[in-house]
NUBA-500555 format. One record per residue: residue in one letter; x, z, y of N, C-alpha, C, O in turn. Coordinates in nm, 3 decimals, always signed. Each point is the difference from the previous one (the first is absolute). Layout:
residues N
- A	X	Z	Y	X	Z	Y	X	Z	Y	X	Z	Y
...
***
This chain:
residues 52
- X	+3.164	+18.556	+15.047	+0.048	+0.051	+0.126	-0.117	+0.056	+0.083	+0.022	+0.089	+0.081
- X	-0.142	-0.138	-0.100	-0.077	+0.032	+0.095	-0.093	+0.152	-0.050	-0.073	+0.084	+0.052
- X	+0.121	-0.112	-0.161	-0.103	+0.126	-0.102	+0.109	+0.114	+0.080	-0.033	+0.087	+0.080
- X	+0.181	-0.122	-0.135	+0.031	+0.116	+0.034	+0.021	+0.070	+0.169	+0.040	+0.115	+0.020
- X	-0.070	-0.199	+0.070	+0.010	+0.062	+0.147	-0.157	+0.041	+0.047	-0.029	+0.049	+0.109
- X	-0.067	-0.083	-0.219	-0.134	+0.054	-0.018	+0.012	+0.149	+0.028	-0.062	+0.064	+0.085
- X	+0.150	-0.023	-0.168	+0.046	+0.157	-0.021	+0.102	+0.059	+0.016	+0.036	+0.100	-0.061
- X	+0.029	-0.164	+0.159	+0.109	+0.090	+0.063	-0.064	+0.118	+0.091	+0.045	+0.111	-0.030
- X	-0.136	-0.110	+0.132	-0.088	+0.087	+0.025	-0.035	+0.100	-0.043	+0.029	+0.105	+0.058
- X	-0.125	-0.108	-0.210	-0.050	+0.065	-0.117	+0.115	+0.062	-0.068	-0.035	+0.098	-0.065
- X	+0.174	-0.126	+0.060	+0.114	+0.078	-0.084	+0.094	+0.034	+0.059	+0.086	+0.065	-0.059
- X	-0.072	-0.096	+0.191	+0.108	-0.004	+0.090	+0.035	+0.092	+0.092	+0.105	+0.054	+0.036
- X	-0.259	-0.048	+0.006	+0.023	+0.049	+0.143	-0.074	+0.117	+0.007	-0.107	-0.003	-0.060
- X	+0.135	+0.098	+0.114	-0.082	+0.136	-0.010	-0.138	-0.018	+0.041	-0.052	-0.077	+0.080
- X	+0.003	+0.174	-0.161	-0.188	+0.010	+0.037	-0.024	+0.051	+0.174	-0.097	-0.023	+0.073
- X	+0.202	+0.086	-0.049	-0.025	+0.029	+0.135	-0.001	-0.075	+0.153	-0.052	+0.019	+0.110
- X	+0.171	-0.147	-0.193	+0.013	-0.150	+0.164	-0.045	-0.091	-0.063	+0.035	-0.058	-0.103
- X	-0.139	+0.046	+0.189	-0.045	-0.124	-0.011	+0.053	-0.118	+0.002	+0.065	-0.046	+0.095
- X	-0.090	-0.012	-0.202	+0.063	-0.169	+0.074	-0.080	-0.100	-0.105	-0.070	+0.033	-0.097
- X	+0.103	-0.164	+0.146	-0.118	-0.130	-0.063	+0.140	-0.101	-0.014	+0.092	-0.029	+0.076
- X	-0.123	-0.003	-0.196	+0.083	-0.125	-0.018	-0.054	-0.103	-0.038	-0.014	-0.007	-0.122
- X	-0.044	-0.127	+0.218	-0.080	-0.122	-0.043	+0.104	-0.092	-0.029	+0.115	+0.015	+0.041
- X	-0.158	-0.124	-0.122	-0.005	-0.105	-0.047	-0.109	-0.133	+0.058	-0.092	-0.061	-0.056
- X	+0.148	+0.054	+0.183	-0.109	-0.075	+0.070	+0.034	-0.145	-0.022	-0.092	-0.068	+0.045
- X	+0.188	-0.007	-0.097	-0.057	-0.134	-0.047	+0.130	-0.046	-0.067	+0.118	+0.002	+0.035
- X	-0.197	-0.052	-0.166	+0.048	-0.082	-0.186	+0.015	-0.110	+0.020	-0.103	-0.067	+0.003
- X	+0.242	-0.007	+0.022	-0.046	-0.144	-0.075	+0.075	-0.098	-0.052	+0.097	-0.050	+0.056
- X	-0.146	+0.017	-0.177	+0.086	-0.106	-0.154	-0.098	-0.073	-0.033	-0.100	+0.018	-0.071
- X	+0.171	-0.164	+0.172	-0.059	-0.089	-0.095	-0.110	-0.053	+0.108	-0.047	+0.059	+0.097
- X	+0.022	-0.192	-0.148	-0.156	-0.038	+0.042	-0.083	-0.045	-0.080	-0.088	-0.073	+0.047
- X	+0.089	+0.106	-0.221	-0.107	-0.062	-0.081	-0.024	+0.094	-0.087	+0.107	+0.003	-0.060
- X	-0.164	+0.064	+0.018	-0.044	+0.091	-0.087	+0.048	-0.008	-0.164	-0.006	+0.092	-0.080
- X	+0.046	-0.204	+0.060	+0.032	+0.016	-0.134	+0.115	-0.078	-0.037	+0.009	-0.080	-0.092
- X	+0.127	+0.134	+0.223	+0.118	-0.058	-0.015	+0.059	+0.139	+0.028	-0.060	+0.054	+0.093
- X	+0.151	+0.015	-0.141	+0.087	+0.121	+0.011	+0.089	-0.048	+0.077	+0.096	-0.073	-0.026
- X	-0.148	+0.139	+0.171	+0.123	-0.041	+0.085	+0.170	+0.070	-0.016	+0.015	+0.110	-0.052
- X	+0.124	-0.206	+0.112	+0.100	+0.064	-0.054	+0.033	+0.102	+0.137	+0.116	+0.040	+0.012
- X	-0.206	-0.005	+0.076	+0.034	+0.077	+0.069	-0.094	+0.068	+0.088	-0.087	-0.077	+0.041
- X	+0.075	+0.218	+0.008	-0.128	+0.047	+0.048	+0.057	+0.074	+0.163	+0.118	+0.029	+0.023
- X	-0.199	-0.016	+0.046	+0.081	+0.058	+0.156	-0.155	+0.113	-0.016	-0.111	-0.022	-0.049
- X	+0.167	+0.139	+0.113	-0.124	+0.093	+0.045	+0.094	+0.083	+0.087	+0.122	+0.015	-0.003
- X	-0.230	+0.041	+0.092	+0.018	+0.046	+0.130	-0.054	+0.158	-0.014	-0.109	+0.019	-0.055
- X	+0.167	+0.066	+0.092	-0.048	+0.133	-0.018	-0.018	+0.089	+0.188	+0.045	-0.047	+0.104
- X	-0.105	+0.152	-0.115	-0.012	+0.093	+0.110	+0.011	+0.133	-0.035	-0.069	+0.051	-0.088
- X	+0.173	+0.023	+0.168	-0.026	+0.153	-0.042	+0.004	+0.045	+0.144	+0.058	-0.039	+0.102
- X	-0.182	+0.180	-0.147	-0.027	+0.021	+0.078	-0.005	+0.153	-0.015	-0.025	+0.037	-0.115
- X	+0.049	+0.086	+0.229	+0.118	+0.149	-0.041	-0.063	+0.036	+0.116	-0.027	-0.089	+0.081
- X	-0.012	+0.245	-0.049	+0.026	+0.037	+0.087	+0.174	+0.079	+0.043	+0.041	+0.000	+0.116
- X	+0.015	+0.042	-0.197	+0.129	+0.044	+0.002	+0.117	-0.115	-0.060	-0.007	-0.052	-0.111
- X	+0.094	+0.032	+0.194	+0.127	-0.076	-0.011	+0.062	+0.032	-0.141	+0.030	-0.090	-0.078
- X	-0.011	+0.242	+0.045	+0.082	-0.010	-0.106	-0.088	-0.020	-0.117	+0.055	+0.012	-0.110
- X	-0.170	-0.040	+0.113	-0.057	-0.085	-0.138	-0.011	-0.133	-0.047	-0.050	-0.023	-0.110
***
């Protein structure tokens, strides 16, 4: 999931409007070598034009 909103930007959106789509905070789990059964992340987009 996160790979692909990496590049919604890069395939999505025209070269001409700008916009930023972060991934400002991941998190599954609290031990490194237990596969958590569930992950929460928080995203930001950011456009100068509404219809993008």
């Amino acid at each position: 999931m996160i790979n692909r909103i990496q590049t919604i930007v890069s395939r999505e959106v025209h070269p001409l409007k700008p916009a930023v789509v972060t991934v400002a905070t991941f998190h599954a789990g609290l031990k490194e070598n237990i596969i958590a059964d569930r992950a929460e992340f928080t995203i930001n987009v950011r456009t100068l034009d509404s219809d993008v």
